[in-house]
Backbone as CSV, one residue per row, in Angstrom:
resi,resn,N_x,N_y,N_z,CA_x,CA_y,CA_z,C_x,C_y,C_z
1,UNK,-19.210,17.848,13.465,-19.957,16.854,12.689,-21.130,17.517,11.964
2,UNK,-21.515,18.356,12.518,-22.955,18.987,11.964,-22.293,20.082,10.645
3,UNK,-21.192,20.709,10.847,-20.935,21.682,9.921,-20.058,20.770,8.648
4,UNK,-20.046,19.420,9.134,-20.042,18.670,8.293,-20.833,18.354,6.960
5,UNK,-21.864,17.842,7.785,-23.484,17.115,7.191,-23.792,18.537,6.347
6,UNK,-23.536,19.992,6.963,-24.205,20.985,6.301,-23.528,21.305,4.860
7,UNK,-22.170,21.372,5.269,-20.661,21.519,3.548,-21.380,20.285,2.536
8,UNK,-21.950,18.938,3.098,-22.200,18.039,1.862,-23.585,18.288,1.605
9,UNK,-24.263,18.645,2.574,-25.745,18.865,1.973,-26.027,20.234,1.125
10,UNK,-24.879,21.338,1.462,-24.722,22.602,0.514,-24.583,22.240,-0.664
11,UNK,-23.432,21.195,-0.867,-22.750,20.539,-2.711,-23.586,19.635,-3.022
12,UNK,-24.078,19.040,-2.332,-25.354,17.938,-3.087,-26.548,19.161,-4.050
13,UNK,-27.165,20.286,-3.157,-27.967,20.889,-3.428,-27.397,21.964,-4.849
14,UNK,-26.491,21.884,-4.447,-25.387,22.834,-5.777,-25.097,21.954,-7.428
15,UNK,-25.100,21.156,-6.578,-25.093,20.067,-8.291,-25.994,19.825,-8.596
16,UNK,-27.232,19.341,-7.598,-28.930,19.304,-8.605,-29.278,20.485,-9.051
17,UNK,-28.986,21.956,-8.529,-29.260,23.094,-8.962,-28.508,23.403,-10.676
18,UNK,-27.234,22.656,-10.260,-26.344,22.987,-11.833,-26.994,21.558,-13.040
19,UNK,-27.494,20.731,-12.541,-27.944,20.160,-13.490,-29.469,20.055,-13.875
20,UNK,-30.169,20.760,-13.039,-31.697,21.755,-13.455,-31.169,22.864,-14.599
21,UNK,-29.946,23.367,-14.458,-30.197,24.956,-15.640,-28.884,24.128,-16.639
22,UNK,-28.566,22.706,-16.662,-27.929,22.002,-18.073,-28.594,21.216,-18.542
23,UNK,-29.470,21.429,-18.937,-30.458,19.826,-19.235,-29.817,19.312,-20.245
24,UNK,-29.839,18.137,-20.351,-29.411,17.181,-21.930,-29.484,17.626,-23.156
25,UNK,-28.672,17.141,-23.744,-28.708,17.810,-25.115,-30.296,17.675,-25.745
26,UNK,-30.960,18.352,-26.441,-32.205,18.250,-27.062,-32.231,17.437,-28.283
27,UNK,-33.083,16.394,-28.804,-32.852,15.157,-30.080,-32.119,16.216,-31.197
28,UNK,-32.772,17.743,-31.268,-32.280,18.182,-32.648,-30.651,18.374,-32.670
29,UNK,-30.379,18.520,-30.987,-29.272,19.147,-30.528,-27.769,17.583,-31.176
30,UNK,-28.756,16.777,-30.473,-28.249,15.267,-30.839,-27.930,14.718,-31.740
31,UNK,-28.930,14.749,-32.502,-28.991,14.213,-34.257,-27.538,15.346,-34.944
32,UNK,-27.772,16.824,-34.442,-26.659,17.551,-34.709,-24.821,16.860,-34.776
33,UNK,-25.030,16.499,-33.586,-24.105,16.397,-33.105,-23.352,14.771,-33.518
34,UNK,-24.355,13.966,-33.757,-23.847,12.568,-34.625,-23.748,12.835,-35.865
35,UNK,-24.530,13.486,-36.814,-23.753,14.489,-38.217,-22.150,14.285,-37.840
36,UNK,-22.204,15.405,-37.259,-20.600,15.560,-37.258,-19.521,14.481,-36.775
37,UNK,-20.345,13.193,-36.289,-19.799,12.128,-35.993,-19.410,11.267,-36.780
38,UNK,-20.481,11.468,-37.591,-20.705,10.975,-39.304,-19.474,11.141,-40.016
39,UNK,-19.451,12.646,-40.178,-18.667,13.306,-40.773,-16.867,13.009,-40.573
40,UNK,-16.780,12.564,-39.037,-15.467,12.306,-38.580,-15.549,10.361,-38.916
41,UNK,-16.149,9.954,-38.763,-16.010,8.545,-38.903,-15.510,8.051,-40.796
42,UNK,-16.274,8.899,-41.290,-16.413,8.684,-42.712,-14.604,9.567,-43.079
43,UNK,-14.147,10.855,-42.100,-12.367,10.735,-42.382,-12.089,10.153,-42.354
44,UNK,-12.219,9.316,-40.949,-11.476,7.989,-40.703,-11.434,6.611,-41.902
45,UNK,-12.510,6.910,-42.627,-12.820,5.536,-43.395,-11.655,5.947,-44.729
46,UNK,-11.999,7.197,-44.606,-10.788,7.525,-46.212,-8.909,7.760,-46.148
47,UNK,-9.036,7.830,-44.559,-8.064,7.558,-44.242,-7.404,6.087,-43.988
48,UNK,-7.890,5.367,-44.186,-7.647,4.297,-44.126,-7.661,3.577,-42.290
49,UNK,-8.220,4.285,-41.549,-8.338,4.524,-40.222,-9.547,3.539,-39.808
50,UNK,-9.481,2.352,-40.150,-10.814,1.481,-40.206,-11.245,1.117,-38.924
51,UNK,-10.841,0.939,-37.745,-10.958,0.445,-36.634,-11.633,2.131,-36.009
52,UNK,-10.876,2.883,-35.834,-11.723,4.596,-35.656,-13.065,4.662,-36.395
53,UNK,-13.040,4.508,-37.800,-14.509,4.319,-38.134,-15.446,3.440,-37.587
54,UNK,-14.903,2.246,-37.359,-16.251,1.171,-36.958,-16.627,1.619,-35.449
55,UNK,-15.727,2.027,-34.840,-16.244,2.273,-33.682,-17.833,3.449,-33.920
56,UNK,-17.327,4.205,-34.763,-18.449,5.274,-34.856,-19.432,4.801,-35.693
57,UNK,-19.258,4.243,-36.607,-20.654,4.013,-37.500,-21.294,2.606,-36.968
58,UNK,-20.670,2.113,-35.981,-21.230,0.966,-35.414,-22.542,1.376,-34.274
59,UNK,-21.634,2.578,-33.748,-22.825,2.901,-32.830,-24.052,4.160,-33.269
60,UNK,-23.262,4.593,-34.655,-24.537,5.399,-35.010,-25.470,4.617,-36.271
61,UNK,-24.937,3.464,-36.573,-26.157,2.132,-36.791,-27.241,1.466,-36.154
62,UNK,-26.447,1.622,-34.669,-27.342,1.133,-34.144,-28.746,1.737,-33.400
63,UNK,-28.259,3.309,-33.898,-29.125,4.386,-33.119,-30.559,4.453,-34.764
64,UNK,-29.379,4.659,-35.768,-30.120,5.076,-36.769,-30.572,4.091,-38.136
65,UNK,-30.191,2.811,-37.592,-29.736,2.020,-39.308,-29.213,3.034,-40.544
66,UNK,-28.030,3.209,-40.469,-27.500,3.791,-41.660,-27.840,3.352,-42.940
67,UNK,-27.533,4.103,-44.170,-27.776,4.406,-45.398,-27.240,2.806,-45.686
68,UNK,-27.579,2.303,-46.840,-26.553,0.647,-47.460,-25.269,1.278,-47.616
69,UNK,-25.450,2.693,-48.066,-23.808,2.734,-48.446,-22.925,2.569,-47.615
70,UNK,-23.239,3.199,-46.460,-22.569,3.529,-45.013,-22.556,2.177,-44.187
71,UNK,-23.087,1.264,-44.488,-23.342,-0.020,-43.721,-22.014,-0.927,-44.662
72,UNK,-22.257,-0.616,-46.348,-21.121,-1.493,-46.840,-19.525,-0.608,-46.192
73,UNK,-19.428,0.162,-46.057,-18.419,0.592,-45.260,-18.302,-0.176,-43.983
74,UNK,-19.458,-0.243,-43.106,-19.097,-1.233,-41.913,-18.869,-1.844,-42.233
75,UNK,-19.018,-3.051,-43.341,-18.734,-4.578,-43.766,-16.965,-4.437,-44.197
76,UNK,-16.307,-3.321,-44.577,-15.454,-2.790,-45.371,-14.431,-2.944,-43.733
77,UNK,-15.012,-2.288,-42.573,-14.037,-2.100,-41.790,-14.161,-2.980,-40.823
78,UNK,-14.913,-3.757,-41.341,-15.047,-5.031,-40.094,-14.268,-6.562,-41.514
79,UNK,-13.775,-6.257,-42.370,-13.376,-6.635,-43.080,-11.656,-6.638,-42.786
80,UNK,-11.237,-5.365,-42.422,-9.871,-4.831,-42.151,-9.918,-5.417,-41.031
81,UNK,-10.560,-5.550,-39.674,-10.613,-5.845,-38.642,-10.643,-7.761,-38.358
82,UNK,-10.349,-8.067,-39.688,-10.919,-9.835,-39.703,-11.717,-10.495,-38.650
83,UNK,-12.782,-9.256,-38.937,-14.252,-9.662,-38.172,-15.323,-9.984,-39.865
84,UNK,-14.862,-11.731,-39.653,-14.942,-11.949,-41.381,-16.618,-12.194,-41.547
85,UNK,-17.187,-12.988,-40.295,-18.360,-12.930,-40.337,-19.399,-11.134,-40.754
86,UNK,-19.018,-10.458,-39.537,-19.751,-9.417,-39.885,-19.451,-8.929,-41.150
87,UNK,-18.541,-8.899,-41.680,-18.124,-8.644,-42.949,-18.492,-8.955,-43.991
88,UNK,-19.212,-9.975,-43.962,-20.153,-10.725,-44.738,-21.314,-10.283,-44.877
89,UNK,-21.575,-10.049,-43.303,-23.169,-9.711,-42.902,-23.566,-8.578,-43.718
90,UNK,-22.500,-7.781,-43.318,-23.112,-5.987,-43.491,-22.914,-5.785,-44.970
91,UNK,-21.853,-6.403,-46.263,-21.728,-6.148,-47.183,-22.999,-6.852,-47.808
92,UNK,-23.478,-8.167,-47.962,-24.431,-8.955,-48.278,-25.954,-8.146,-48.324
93,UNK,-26.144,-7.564,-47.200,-26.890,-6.806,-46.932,-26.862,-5.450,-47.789
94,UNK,-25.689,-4.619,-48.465,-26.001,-3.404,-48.687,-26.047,-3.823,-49.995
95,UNK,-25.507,-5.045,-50.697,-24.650,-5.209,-52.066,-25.676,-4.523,-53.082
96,UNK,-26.776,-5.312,-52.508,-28.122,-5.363,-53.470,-28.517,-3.734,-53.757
97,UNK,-28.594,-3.290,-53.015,-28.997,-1.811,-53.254,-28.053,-0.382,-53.266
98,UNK,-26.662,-0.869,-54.163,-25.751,-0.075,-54.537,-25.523,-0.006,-56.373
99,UNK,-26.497,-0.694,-56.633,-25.980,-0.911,-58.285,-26.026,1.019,-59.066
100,UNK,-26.444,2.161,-58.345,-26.143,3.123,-58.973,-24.617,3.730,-58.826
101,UNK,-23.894,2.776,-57.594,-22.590,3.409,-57.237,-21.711,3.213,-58.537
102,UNK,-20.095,3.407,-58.165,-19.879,3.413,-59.776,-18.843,1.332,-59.730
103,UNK,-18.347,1.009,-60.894,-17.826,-0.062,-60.715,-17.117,-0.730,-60.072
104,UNK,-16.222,0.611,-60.074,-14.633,0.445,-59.197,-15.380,0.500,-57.917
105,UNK,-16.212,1.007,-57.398,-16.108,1.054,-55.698,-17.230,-0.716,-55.696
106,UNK,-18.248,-0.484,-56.373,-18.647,-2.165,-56.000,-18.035,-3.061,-56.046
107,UNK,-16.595,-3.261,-56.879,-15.817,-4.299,-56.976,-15.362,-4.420,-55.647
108,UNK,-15.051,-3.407,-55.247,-14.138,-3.547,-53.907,-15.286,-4.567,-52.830
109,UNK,-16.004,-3.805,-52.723,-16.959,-4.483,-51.970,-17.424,-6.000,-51.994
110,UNK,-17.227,-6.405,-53.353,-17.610,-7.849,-53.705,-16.298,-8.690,-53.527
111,UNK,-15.007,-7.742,-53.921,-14.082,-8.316,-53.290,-13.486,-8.885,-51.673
112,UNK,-14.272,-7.909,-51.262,-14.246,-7.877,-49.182,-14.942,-9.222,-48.938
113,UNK,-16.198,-8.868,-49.594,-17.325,-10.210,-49.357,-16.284,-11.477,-49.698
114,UNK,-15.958,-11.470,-50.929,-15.197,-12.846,-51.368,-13.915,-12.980,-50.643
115,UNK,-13.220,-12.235,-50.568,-12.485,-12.356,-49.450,-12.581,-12.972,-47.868
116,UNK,-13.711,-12.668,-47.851,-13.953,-12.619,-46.322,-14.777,-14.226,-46.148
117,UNK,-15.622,-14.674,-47.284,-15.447,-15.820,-47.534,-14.270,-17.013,-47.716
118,UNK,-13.781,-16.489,-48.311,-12.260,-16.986,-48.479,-11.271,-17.461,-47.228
119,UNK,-11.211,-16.293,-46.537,-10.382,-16.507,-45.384,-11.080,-17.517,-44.256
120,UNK,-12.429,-17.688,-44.646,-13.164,-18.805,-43.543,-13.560,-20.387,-44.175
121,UNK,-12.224,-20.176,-45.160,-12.823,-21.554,-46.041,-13.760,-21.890,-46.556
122,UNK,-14.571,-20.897,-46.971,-15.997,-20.932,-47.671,-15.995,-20.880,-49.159
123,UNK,-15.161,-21.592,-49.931,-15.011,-21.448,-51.231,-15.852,-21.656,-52.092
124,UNK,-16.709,-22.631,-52.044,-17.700,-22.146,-53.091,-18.423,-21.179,-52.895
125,UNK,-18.721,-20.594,-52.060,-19.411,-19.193,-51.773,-18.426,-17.674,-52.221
126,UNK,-17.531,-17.992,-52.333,-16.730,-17.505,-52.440,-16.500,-16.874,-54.155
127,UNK,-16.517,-18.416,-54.769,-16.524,-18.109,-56.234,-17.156,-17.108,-56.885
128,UNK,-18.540,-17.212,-56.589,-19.246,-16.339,-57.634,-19.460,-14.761,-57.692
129,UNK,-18.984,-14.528,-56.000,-18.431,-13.314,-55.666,-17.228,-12.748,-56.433
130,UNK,-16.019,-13.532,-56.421,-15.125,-13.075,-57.358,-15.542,-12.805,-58.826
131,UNK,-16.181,-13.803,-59.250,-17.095,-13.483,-61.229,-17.370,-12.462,-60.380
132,UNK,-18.003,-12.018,-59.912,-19.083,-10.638,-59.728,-18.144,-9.590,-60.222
133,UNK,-16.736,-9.295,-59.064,-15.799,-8.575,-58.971,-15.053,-8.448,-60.478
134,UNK,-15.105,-9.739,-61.190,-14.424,-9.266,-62.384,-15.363,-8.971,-63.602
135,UNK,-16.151,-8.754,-63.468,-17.098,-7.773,-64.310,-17.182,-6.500,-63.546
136,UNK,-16.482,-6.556,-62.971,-16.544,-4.830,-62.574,-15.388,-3.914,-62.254
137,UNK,-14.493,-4.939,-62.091,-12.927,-3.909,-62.040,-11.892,-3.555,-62.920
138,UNK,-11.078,-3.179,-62.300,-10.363,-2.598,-63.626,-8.794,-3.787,-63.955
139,UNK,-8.724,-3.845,-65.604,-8.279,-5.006,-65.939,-6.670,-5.398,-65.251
140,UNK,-6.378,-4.196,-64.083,-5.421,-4.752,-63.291,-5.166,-5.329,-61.871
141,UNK,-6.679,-5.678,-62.156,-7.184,-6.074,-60.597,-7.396,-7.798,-60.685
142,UNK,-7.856,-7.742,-62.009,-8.162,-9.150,-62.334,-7.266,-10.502,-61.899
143,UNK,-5.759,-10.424,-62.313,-5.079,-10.877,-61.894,-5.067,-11.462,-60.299
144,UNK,-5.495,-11.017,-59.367,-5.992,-11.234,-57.961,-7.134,-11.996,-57.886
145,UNK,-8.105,-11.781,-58.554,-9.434,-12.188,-58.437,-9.019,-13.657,-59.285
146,UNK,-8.414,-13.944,-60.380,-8.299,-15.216,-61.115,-7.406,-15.861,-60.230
147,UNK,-6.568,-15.204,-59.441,-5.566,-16.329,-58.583,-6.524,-17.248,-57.416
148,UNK,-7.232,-16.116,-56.479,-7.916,-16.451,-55.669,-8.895,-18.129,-56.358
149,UNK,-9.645,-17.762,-57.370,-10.422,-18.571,-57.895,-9.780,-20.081,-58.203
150,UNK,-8.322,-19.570,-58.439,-7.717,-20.792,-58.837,-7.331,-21.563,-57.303
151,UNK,-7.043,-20.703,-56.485,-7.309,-21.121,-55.211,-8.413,-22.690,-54.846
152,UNK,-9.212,-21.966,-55.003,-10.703,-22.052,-54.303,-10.833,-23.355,-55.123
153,UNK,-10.506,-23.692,-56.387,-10.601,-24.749,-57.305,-9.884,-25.991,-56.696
154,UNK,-9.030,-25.431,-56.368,-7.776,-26.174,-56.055,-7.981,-27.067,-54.719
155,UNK,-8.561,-26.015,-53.938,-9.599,-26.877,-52.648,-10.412,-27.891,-52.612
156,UNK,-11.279,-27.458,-54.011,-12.433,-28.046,-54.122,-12.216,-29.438,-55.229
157,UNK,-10.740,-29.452,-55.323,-10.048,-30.396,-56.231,-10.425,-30.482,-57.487
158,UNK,-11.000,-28.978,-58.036,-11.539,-29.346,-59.361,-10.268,-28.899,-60.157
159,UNK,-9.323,-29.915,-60.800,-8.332,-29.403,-61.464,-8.220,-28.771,-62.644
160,UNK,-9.285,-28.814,-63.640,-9.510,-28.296,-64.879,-9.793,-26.887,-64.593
161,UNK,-10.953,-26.620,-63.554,-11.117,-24.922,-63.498,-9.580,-24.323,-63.282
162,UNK,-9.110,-24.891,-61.974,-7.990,-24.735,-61.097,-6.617,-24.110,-62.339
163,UNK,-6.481,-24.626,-63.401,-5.669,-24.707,-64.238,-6.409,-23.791,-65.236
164,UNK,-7.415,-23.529,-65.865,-8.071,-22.484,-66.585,-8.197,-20.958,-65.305
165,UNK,-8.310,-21.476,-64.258,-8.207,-19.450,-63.376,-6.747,-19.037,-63.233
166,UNK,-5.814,-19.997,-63.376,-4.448,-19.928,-62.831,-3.432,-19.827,-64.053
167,UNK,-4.083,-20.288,-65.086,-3.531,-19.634,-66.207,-3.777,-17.735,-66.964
168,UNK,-5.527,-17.907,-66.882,-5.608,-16.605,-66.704,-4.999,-15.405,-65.808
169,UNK,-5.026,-15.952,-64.744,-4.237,-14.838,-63.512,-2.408,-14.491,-63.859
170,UNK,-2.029,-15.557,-64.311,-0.645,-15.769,-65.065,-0.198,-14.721,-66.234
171,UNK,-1.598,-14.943,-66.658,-1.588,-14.105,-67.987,-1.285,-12.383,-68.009
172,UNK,-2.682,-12.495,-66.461,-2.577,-10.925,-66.204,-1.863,-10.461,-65.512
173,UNK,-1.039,-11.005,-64.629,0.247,-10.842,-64.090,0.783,-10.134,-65.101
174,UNK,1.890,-10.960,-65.676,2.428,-10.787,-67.034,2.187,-9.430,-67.854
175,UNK,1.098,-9.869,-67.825,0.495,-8.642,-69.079,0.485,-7.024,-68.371
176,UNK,-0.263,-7.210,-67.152,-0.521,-6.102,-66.508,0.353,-5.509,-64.869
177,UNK,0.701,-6.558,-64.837,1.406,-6.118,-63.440,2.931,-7.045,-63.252
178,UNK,3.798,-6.468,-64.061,4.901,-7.106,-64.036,5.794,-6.426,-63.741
179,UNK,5.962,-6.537,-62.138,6.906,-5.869,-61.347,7.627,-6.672,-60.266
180,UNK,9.015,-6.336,-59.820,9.477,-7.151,-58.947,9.184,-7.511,-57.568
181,UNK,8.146,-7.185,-56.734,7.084,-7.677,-55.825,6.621,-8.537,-55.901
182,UNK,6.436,-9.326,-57.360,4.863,-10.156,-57.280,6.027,-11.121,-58.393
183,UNK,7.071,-11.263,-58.321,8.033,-12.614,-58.929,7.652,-13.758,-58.308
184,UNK,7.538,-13.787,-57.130,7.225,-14.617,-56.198,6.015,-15.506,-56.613
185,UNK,5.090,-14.300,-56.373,3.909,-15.158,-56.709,3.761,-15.449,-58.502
186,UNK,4.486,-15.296,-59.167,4.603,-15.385,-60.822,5.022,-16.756,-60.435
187,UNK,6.357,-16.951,-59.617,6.651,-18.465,-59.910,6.071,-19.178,-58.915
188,UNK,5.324,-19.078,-58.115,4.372,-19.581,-57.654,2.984,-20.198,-58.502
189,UNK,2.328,-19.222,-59.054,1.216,-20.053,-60.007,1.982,-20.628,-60.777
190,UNK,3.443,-20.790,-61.475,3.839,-21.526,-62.644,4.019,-23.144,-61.781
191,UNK,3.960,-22.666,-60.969,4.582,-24.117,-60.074,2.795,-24.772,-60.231
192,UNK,2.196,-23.744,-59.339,0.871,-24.906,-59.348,0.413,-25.000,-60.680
193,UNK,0.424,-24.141,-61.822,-0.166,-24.324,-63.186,0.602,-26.483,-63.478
194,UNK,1.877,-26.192,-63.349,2.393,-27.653,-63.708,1.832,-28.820,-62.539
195,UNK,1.273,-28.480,-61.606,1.011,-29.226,-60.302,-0.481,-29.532,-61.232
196,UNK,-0.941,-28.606,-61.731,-2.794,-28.730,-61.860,-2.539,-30.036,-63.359
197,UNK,-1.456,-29.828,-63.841,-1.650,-30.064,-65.353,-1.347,-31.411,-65.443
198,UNK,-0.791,-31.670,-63.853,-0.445,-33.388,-63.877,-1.717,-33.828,-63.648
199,UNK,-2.181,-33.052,-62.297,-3.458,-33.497,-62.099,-4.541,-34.447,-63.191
200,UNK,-4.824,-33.312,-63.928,-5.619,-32.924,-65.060,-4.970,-34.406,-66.108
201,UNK,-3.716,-34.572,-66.379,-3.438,-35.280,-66.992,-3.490,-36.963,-66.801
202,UNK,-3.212,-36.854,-65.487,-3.500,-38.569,-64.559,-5.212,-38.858,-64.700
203,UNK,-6.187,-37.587,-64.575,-7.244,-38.037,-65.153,-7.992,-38.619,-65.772
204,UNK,-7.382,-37.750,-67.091,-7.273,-38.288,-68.615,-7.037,-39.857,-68.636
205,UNK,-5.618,-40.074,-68.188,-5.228,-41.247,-67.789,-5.839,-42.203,-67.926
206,UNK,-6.608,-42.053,-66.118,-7.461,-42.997,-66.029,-9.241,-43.026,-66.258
207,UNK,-9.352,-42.343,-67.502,-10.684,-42.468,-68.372,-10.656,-43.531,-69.125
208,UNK,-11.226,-44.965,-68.694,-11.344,-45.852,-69.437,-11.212,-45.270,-71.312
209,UNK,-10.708,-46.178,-71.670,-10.662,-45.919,-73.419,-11.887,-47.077,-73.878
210,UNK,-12.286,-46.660,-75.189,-13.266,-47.585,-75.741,-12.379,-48.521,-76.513
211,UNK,-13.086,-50.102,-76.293,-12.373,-51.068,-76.752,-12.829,-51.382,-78.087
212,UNK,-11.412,-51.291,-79.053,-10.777,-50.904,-80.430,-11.677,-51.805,-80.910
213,UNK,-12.338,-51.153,-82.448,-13.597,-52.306,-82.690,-12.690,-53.327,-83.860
214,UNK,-13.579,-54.809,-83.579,-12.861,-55.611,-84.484,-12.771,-55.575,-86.261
């Protein structure tokens, strides 16, 4: 029993001795070493590896508050992750202080936001995010952004917009992206374009007329 007590009190004394001559990494040693964490999270983001990134820039946010740029990336992969709230949060937050980035990458971003609105039934919030997005992307993106809108109209039962975004998106279909993938959705808006136009027309309808003078 005693040469017992002595073998664990030898290895107890052997591991405080080995962790006296390893001390912790040092902050410069640290900060080093999340760089390169940086560095691997931000592969992950271009890899399309979004769930690997958030794990890392989530926790080196919370050590460091990252750059806006690096934060609209969290909003970006908590976006992929239909974590729609934060997605909101973190893009909302960087939007404002990216206007030197270039078009194409803010669109995306305003698109996530509107998106991410979108998917939580938040459509009028939603709208003006998409305008944002189509002043800034490229004219074969548009087509997406005018469908969505015609969406969002369509919710909000306003049939005149609903039928002016859904004709445009029609247009750019057509014009710009006319391939056999997206037939579907071609005869899809033609269906609601005629759905909006009854709408729109039963309106008319029933707008009192002025009574014919004598």
């Amino acid at each position: 029993m005693r040469l017992c007590l002595l073998f664990l009190f030898l290895n107890l004394a052997a591991l405080q001795a080995q962790a006296q001559t390893s001390p912790a990494l040092s902050r410069e040693e640290r900060r080093e070493a999340d760089a390169r964490e940086l560095g691997k999270a931000l592969e992950y983001f271009a890899a399309a590896k979004y769930h690997e990134a958030l794990l890392i820039l989530d926790r080196l946010d919370s050590l460091y508050k990252l750059n806006p740029r690096y934060r609209a990336y969290l909003g970006v992969c908590h976006y992929y992750e239909w974590n729609y709230e934060q997605a909101i949060r973190y893009l909302e937050e960087s939007l404002p202080h990216l206007d030197n980035f270039s078009p194409a990458e803010r669109s995306f971003y305003y698109w996530a936001d509107a998106e991410s609105h979108f998917r939580l039934g938040r459509y009028q919030e939603a709208v003006p995010l998409y305008e944002k997005m189509l002043t800034l992307c490229h004219d074969n993106e548009k087509p997406d952004a005018y469908y969505r809108l015609g969406f969002c109209s369509v919710f909000e039962e306003d049939w005149s917009e609903a039928l002016r975004y859904l004709r445009l998106s029609l247009k750019y279909y057509r014009q710009l992206r006319d391939t056999p993938d997206l037939k579907a959705r071609v005869a899809q808006i033609t269906n609601m374009i005629r759905g909006c136009e009854e709408k729109v027309g039963r309106q008319a309808d029933s707008i009192p007329q002025p009574a014919p003078k004598p």
